[in-house]
C-alpha positions, 0 to 999 in steps of 0.5 A, a space after each residue: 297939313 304935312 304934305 305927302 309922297 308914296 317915295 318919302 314914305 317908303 323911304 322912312 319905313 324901310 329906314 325904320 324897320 331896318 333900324 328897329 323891326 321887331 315886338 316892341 312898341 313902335 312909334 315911341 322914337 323919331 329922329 331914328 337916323 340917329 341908330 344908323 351907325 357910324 365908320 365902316 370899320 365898326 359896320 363890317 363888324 356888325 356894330 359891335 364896336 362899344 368896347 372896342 371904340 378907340 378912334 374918332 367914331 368913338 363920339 358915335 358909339 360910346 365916349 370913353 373910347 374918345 381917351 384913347 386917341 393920340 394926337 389928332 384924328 379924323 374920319 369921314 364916312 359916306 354910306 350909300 344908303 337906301 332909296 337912293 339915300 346919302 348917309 355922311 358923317 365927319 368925326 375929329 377928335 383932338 388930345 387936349 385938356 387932358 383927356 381929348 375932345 371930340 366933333 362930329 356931323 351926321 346928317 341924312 339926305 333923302 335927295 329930291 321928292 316930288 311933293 303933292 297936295 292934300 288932294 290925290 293928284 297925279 301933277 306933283 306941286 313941286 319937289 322938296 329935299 327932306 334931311 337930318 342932321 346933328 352935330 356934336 361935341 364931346 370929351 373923354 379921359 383916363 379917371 383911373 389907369 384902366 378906366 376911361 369915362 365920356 360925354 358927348 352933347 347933340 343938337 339934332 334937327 329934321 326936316 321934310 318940305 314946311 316942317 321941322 323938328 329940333 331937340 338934343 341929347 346926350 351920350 354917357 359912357 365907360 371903358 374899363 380894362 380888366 385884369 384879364 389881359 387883352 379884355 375891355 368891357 364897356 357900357 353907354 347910354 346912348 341919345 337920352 333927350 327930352 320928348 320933341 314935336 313934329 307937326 301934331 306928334 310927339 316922340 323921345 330920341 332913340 334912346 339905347 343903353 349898350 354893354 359890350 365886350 371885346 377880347 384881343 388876342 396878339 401872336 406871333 403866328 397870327 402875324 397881327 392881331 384878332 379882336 373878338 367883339 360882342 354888344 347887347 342893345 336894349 332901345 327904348 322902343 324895341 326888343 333887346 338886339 345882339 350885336 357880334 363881330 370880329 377883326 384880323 388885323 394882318 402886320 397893320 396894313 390890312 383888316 379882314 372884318 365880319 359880323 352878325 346883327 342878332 334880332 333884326 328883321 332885315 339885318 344880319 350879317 356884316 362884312 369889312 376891309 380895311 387898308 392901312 398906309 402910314 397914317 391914312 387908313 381907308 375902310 369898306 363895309 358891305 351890309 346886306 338887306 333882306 327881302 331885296 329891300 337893297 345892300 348898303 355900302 359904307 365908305 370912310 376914309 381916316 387921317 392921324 389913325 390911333 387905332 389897331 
């Protein structure tokens, strides 16, 4: 039988009602690390980053953005997550083969836990370090001048104390320019995967089909740039969410960020900086939580920048 803590558990409920609070059918996802997002810059504009991928997190959320890299391009990220939680992720992207290839590592540390018996006890019998992780690979390329199409491959892994899981998925995505000047629209299907066991139970990966949408608008007098972003969510498990968020990029050395996570129990508004210097971009997004549950802060740091 699995062991157990009071800490672990908190920890893995407060993660999944932060992830995917609301009506739907609870319980039909693990692996729900997966929907924790990725880079702060997307984060501090409340996830509503689908059409507007165009850097190494592309990998993350929606492939397609991966064509629209030069060069090479990397990006780490450390989020401060909760219950004393890490959060890291590695992404790179490289042009290659005609389009560019993608790698990534995500992984989720929950630190030391105390474990106990199948008895109540007030003597824990060790400690144990429970994870997640997955590390993927993807590709994405211009099929025709205003549209791009990705894909991506995942190997995603957990454990706590004795047990494990291990599955897969993929991602599928598009990215198309419209005739309108400075609008893309964007579509992926995110973590479509087999069903995967953990010890007696069996789930599907958190599966989510996204449609954005991203305005950008460039003026003289705005000295930069503005990007208006909106996302609709539609998970395998939960009510459809509405993500919006919006970025000023000021002459292309400082990004004032924010946005809105719609439908989300404890999630909300979303907050973001980034500062620019030659090919090195360092980004902060602050993520409150209800409820005094506890504030995220997510830090990434970017090498070889594409992006705006």
């Amino acid at each position: 039988m699995l062991r157990r803590t009071i800490t672990l558990a908190a920890a893995l409920i407060i993660i999944l009602a932060c992830t995917d609070a609301g009506a739907g059918e609870p319980g039909t996802s693990g692996f729900v690390f997966l929907r924790l997002g990725n880079g702060a810059r997307a984060s501090g504009m409340g996830e509503a980053f689908t059409a507007v991928a165009d850097d190494a997190t592309s990998i993350y959320w929606n492939p397609a953005g991966l064509a629209s890299v030069d060069d090479v391009e990397l990006n780490l990220s450390h989020t401060e997550w909760l219950v004393d939680t890490r959060f890291e992720q590695i992404s790179v992207v490289n042009e290659m083969l005609g389009g560019a290839v993608g790698l990534s590592f995500t992984g989720l540390f929950y630190g030391d836990l105390e474990r106990y018996g199948d008895y109540p006890s007030l003597t824990p019998d060790g400690t144990f370090s429970p994870y997640d992780f997955a590390l993927a690979a993807g590709y994405g390329m211009d099929v025709l001048p205003n549209l791009a199409a990705g894909a991506s491959a995942k190997l995603i892994h957990s454990k706590i104390d004795f047990e494990s899981a291990t599955s897969w998925a993929v991602d599928l995505g598009v990215t198309h320019k419209s005739m309108i000047e400075g609008l893309t629209l964007a579509a992926s299907l995110l973590n479509l995967g087999p069903q995967a066991k953990f010890v007696e139970e069996k789930f599907y990966p958190p599966f989510q089909a996204r449609i954005g949408a991203a305005y950008l608008y460039t003026a003289g007098w705005l000295h930069g740039d503005l990007i208006a972003a909106t996302d609709i969510v539609f998970p395998n498990d939960n009510d459809t969410k509405m993500h919006v968020g919006a970025e000023y990029n000021y002459d292309r050395y400082l990004s004032i960020r924010a946005g809105y996570k719609g439908n989300y129990y404890v999630q909300g508004l979303t907050m973001g900086l980034g500062l620019r210097y030659k090919n090195l971009r360092f980004d902060y997004a602050f993520m409150p939580i209800e409820y005094g549950i506890g504030d995220s802060h997510r830090l990434s740091l970017s090498v070889g920048t594409s992006g705006p």
